[in-house]
C-alpha positions as CSV (number, residue, x, y, z in Angstrom):
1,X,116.0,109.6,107.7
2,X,116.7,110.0,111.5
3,X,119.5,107.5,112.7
4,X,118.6,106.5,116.0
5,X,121.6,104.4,116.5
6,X,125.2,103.4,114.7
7,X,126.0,99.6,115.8
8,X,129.6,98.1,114.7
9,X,129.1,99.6,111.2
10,X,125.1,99.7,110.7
11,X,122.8,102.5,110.7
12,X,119.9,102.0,113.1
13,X,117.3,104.8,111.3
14,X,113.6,105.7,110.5
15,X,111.9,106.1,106.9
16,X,111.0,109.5,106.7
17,X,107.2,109.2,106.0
18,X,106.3,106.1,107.9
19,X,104.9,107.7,111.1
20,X,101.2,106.0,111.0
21,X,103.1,102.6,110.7
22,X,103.2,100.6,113.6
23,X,107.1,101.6,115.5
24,X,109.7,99.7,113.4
25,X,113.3,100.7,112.2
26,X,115.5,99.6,109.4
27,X,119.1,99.0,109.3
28,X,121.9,98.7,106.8
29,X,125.5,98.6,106.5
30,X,126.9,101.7,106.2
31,X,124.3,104.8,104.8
32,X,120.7,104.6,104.9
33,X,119.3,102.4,101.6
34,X,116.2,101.4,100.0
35,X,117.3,98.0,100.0
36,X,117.1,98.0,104.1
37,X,116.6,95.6,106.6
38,X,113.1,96.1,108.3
39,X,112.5,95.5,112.6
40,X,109.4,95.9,114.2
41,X,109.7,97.1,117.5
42,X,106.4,95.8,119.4
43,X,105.7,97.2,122.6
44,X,106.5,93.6,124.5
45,X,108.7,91.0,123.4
46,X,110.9,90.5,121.0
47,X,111.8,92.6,118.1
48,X,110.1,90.6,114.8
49,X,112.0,90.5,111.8
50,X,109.8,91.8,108.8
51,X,112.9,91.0,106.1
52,X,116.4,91.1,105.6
53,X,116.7,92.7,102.5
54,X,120.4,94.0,103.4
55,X,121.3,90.4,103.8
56,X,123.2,91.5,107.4
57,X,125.0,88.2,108.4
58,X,122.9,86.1,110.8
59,X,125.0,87.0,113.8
60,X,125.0,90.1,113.2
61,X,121.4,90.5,112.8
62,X,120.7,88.2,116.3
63,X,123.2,91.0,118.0
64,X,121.2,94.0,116.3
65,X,117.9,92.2,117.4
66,X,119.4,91.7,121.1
67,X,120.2,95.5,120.9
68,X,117.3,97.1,119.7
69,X,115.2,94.9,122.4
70,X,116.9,96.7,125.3
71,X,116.8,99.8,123.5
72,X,113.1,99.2,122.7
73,X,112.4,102.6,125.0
74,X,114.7,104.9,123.4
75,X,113.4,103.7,120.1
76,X,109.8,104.5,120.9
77,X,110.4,107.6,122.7
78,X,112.2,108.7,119.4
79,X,110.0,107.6,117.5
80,X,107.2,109.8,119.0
81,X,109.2,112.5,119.3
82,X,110.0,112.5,115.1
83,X,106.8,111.5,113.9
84,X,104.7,113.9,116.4
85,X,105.9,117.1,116.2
C-alpha cells in the first residue's frame, strides 16, 4: 500500500487493488490497517468522509480532512500514476 503522505503520526495511503474505485485514501495511526479510516477525494469540494473506522479523534480528523483538501492534486496525480501504470 503506497503512503502518499505521513501527517503528525497517521499514514495517508492507497489499498493496493482499489484503482477502478473512484480516488479516495485511507488513513490510520501509525502502519497501514484493515480497520482504516476511508476519504474520498472528489474532484471539487470537500473531502467526504466514507467512515472512521480508526476512530482518529475528531480534531484530528477535521485537520487531516483540511490537509488532504489542499493536497487534493498531489493525491490524484498519485493516484494515476499507481493505479495506471
Amino acid at each position: 500500500m503506497p503512503t502518499i503522505f505521513d501527517l503528525f503520526g497517521y499514514k495517508i495511503y492507497f489499498g493496493s487493488n482499489e484503482g477502478n474505485a473512484p480516488v479516495h485514501v485511507h488513513v490510520s495511526k501509525g502502519d497501514p490497517s484493515p480497520n482504516a479510516t476511508k476519504i474520498w477525494v472528489p474532484a471539487s469540494g470537500m473531502p467526504v468522509l466514507e467512515h472512521n473506522n480508526s476512530g482518529i479523534p475528531k480534531r484530528d480528523l477535521l485537520r487531516i480532512m483540511k490537509y488532504i483538501a489542499a493536497n487534493r492534486a498531489d493525491i490524484y496525480l498519485e493516484w494515476h500514476r499507481f493505479f495506471e501504470r
